[in-house]
C-alpha positions as CSV (number, residue, x, y, z in Angstrom):
1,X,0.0,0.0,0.0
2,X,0.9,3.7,0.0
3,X,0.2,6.8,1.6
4,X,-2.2,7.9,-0.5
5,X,-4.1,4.9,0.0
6,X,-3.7,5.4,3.5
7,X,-4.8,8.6,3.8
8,X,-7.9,8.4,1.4
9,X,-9.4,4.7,2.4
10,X,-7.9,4.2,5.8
11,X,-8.3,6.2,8.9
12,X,-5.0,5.8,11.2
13,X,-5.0,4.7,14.4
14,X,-4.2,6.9,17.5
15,X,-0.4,6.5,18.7
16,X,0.6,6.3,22.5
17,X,3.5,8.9,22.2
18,X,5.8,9.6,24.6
19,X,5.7,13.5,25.8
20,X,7.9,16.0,23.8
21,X,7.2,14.3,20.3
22,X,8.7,16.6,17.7
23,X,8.0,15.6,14.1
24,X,6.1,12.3,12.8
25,X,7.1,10.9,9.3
26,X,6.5,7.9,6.9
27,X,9.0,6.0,6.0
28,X,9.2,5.2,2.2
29,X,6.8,2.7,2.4
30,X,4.5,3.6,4.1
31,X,4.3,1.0,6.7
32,X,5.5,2.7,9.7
33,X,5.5,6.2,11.6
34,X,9.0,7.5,12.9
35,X,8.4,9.6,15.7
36,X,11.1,11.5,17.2
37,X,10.9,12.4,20.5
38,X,12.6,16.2,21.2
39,X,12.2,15.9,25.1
40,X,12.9,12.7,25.2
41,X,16.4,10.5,24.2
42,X,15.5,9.1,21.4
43,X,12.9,8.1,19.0
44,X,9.5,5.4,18.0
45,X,8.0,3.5,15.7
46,X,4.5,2.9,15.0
47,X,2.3,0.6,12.8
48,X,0.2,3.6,10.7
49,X,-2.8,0.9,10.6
50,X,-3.1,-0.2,14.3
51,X,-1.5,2.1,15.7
52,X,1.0,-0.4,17.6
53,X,5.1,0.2,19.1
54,X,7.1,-1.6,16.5
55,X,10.2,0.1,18.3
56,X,11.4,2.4,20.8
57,X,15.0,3.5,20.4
58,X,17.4,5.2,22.7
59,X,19.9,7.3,21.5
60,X,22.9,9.0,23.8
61,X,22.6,12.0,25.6
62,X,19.4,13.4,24.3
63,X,16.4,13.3,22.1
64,X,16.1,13.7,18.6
65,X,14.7,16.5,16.0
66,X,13.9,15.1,12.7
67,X,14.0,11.6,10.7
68,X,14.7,11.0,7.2
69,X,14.8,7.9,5.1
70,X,17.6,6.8,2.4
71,X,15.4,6.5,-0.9
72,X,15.5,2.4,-0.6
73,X,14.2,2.9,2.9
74,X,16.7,0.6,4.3
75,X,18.2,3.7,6.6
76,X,16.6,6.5,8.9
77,X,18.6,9.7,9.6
78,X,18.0,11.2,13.0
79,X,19.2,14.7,14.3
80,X,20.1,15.2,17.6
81,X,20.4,19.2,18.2
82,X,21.7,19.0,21.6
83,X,24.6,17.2,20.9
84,X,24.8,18.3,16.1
85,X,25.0,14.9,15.7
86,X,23.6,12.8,12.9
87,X,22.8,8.9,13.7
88,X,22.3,6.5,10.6
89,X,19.4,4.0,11.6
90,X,19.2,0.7,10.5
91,X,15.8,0.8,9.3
92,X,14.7,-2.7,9.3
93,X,16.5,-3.8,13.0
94,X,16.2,-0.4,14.5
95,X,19.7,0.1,15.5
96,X,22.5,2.5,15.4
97,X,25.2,2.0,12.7
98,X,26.9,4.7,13.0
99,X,27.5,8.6,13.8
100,X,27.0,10.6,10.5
101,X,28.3,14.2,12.5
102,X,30.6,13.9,15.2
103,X,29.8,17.0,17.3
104,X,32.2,20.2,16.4
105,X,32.5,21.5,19.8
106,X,34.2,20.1,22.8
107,X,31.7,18.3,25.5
108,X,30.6,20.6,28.7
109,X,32.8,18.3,30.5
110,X,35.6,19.5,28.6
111,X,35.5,23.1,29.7
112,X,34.3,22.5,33.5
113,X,37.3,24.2,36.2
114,X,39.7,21.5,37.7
């Protein structure tokens, strides 16, 4: 199916989101909702038709801003402001491979007085 389908025959299903949810997106296919979660640390996924968690990923340090898809759909990109860092998703195990941006700036840590 696609989203137009979706959208014109099939009414979607109310998700149970977690508080600070930022932007919600389709992947390619259709067949799930990326959610990231701005307040939280990290992101979900939904089923668009039942509304059900597929997944609910942690990511370090902080939540996440916005999630986009390589065009096979095989890979999510997720933002993470607080920390300008890019994670590449593996979209069908939900896991991180690997940081896209390593963060420009030295950690808080890094700058505290001895």
């Amino acid at each position: 199916f696609d989203i137009d389908s979706i959208i014109r025959h099939q009414q979607l299903q109310p998700f149970d989101l977690l508080y600070g949810s930022q932007q919600v997106a389709f992947n390619p296919d259709s067949t799930e909702v990326w959610v990231t979660l701005l307040n939280g640390t990290g992101f979900q996924v939904f089923d668009p038709l039942d509304g059900e968690l597929i997944a609910s990923l942690e990511l370090p340090e902080a939540g996440s801003v916005e999630v986009m898809f390589n065009k096979a759909g095989t890979k999510g990109y997720i933002s993470q402001m607080e920390t300008a860092s890019v994670y590449e998703i593996d979209a069908g195990s939900k896991t991180v491979l690997q940081y896209l941006l390593k963060p420009l700036y030295k950690s808080r840590e890094a700058f505290r007085e001895p």
